[in-house]
N, C-alpha and C positions, 0 to 999 in steps of 0.2 A: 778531620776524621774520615775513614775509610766510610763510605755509604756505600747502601745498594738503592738505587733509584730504580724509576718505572710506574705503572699505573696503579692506583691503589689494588684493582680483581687480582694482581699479580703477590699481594701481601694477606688477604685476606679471602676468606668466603663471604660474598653477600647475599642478603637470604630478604624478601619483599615480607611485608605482613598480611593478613586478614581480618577478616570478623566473620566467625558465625553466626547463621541464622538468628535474628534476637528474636524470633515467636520459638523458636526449640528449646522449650526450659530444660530437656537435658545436656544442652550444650552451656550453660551457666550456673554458675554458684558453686563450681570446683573447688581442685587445690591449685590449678596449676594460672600462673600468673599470668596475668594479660595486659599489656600497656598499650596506653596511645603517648601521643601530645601532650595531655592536658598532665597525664602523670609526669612524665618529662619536665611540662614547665615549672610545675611546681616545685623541685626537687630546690633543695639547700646545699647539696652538695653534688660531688662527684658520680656518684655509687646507687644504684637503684634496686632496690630491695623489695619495693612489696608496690600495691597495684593497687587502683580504686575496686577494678572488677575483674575476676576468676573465670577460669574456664575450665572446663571438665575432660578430666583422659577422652573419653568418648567424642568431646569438640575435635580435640586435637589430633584423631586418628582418622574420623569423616570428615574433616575438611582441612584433610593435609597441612596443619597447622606448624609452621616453621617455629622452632622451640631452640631459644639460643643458650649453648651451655656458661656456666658461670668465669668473668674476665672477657667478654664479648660486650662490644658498643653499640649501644641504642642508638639511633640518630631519632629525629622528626626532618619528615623531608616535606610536609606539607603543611603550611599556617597554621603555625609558623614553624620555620625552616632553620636547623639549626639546632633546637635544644637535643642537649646528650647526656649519657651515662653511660656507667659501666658496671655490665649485671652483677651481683652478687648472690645474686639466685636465678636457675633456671627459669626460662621465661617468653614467652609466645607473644605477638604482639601486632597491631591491628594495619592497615594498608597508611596510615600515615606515616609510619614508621618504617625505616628501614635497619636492617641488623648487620653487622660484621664479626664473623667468626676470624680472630685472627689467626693466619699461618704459621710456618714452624719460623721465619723472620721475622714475626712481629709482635711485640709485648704489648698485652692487651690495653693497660694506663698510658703507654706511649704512645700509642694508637688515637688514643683520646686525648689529648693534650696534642698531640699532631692536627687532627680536625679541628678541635677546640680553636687552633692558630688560624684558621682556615677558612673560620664560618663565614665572613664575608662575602668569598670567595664563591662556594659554596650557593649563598641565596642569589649572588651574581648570576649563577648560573642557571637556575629553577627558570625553567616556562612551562604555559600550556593556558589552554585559553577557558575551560572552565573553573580552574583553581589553578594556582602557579603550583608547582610541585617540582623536585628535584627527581629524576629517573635513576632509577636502579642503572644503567648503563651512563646515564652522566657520572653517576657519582665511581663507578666501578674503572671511569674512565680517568679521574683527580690523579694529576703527576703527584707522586709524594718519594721523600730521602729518606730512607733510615739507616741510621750508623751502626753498630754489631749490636748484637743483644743484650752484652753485657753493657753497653753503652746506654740504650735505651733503658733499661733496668734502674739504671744510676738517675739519670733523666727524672724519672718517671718519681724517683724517692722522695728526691730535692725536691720537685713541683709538688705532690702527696702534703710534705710538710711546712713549705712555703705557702702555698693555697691556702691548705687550712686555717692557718693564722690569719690569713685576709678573709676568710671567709669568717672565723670569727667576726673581728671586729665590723666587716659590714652587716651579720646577721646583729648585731646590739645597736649599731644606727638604724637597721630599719623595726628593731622592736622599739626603739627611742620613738620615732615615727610615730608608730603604732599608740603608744602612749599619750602621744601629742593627739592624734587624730581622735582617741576615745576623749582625753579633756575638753578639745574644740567641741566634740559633738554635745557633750555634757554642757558645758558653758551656752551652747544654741537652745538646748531644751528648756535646761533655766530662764532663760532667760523669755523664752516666746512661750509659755506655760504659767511660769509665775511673777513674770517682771520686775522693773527693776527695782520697786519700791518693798525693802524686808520688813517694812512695818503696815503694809497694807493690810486689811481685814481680810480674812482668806474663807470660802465656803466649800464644803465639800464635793467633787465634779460627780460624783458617783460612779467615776471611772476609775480604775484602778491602776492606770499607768499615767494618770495623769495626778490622782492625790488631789490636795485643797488648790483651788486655784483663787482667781485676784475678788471680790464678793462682788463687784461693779463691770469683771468682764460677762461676755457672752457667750454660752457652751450650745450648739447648735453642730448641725452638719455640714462638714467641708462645702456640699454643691448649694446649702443655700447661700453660702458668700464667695465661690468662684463657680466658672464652668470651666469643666477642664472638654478640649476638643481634642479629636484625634486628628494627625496631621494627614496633610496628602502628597502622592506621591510626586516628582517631577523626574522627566527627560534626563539621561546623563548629557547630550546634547548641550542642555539648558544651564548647566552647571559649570561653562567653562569663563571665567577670568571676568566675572559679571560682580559687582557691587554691594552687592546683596548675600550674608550667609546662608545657607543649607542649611539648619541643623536638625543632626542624625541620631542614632544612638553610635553610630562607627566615627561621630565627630562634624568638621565644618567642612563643608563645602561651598561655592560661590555661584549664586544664580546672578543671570547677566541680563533681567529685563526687570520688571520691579516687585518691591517684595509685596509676601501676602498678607504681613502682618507689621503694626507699627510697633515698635518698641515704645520701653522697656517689656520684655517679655521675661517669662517663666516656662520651663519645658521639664519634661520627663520622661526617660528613656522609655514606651513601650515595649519594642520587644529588642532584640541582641544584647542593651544592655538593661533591662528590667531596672526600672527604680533609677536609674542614674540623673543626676538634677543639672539641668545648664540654667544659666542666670545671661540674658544679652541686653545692652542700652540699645545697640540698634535695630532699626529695620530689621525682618529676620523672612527665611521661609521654612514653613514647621514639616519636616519631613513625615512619609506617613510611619517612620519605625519612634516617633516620639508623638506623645498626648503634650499640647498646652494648651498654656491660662484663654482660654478664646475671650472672658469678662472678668474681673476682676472684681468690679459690682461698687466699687468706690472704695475698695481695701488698698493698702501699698505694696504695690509689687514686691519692693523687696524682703516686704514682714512675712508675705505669701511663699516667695525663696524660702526664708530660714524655717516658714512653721512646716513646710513639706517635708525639710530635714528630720523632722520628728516623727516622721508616720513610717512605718517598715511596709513601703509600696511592694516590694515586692512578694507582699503576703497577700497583694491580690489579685496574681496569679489569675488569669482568665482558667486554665487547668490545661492549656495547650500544650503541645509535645515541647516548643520552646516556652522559656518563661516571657509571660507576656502582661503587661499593666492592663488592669479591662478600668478602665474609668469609671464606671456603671454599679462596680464595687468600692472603689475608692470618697467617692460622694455623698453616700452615708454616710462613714467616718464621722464620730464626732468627736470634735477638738474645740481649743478655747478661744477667742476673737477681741482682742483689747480693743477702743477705741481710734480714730485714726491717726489723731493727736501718739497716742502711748503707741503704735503701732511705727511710726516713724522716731520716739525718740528709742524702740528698743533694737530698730533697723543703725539706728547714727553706731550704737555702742557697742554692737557686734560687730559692724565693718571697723571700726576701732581697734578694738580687742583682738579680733581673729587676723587683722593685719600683724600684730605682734605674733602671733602664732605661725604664720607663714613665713615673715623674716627667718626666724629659727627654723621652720621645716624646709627651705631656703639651701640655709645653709649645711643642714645634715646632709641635706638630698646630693648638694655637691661634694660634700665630702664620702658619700658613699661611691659616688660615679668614679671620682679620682682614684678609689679603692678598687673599684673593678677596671677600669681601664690601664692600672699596674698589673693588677692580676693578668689583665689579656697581654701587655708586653710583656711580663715577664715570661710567660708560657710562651709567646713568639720565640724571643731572646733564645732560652733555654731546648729548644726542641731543634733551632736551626743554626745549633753550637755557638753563641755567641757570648756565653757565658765562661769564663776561665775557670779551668778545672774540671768542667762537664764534658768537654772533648771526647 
């Protein structure tokens, strides 16, 4: 096909984003739409329509606010790097973001499905030493081909209609997911709440998301039968190719002299990811963005694991600007405490049971990746003519 090549600034307008002032309440709670990242990653499809948060004519004219018209692509150029769309309504949007107005060459769906092929490429290229980021001149700098317009047009239909059917069928395997994850969760509560005996004598908790519980458990507060500790921080230094895991709320890292704590442990995300639970056999070192088990007090670790699963941690919220676990709140909590006999055999029947659960989430999970990883060849395929007929 006849293309015109060159650097992408040569097909498009790129315009950087902002944020106004967030103490000027009349710079907020407008009409006029305002994206970051986080709107971007959430999207389901292609096309981005509407916004967590607003901003006001008056934002947008004191602090020179780039406002991109409708058929223009959103990118995210900072962590993460990569998520797009394509406006459907006029729309202003924050420094993680960067925008492309396309030119009289360029069709705006082909434009996106062009990058879309690209994103690799793309986070390939992002540096910078406080946050990795993709620069408005890197990106304006991306060699790209496009065939005639009417070309791209054709392009852009066939993908529009292709996509969407794959994006159906993955948007029903991750509600499938979804459904699974609410059962596991239900099947934990049952079980570490009322256990596993249906014909035991049941008394009332006087709690009312917990209902009658077992009449010979114990209903007390969380801190009289664990202590939960806050972790401490360590060196990045200290974390390279050592024996010992990190763990974060951002995941595992590896300390390389010994650990601070013996396993089996219990952890929970403090703050980045509030409430989030890790379970380890080994050795471990508790980072300071995670709270763990520092005493167990003679309970089973693992019954400790599945009964945390029951409490909605992130409801308490220390009240900080990020959400943050305060322990201090969590310890009061009161919940129920079987014996340590019943405490292991309702540990055996969950790692049981929930391993059936994962086989099958397992397998969705793969079957949804191989769904999008079509999807991303076929948009390679399709954008850089290798599809017959699309020429």
């Amino acid at each position: 096909m006849n293309a015109y090549t060159g650097a992408l600034r040569y097909f498009g307008r790129i315009r950087n984003g902002s944020t106004p002032a967030s103490g000027e309440a009349e710079y907020w709670g407008g009409n006029v739409k305002w994206a970051t990242p986080e709107d971007l990653g959430k999207l389901n499809s292609d096309r981005i329509s509407t916004t967590k948060r607003m901003v006001t004519e008056k934002a947008v004219e004191e602090n020179n606010l780039s406002v991109l018209p409708v058929g223009s692509v959103l990118i995210s150029t900072r962590a993460p790097i990569g998520h797009m769309a394509i406006t459907e309504e006029p729309m202003a949007f924050n420094q993680g973001c960067r925008g492309i107005i396309p030119g009289s060459r360029a069709h705006g769906p082909f434009l996106y499905y062009l990058l879309k092929s690209r994103a690799p490429e793309l986070n390939a290229m992002a540096n910078g030493t406080t946050f990795v980021e993709l620069s408005r001149d890197e990106l304006a700098a991306v060699w790209v081909e496009f065939p005639p317009l009417e070309t791209q047009q054709k392009i852009a239909r066939f993908l529009d209609e292709k996509t969407a059917k794959i994006d159906g069928l993955i948007e029903k395997k991750r509600a499938l997911l979804e459904r699974l994850a609410e059962k596991r969760q239900a099947l934990i509560t049952r079980a570490v709440t009322k256990g596993l005996n249906p014909d035991a004598p049941m008394k009332p908790s006087g709690i009312d998301w917990l209902g009658d519980i077992p009449a010979h458990w114990t209903l007390c507060s969380l801190g009289q039968q664990i202590k939960l500790q806050r972790g401490v921080d360590i060196t990045k230094n200290d974390r390279v190719n050592g024996p010992y895991p990190v763990i974060s709320s951002g995941g595992i890292d590896y300390y390389n002299e010994t650990a601070l704590c013996t396993g089996p442990g219990v952890l929970v995300g403090r703050k980045g990811s509030a409430g989030k639970l890790h379970y380890t056999e080994t050795n471990y070192w508790p980072h300071d963005t995670t709270l763990y088990v520092k005493e167990f007090r003679g309970n089973q670790p693992r019954f400790v694991w599945y009964l945390l699963h029951t409490l909605d941690l992130e409801s308490f919220d220390s009240g900080s600007a990020n959400p943050t676990v305060n322990r201090n709140r969590v310890h009061p909590m009161k919940t129920v405490w079987p014996n340590i006999s019943e405490q292991e055999k309702i540990s055996i029947f969950l790692d049981r049971e929930l391993d059936k659960y994962h086989i099958i989430e397992n397998k969705i999970s793969k079957s949804a990746r191989f769904l999008e990883e079509y999807r991303s060849a076929l948009i390679t395929a399709a954008v850089t003519g290798q599809i017959e007929g699309l020429q």
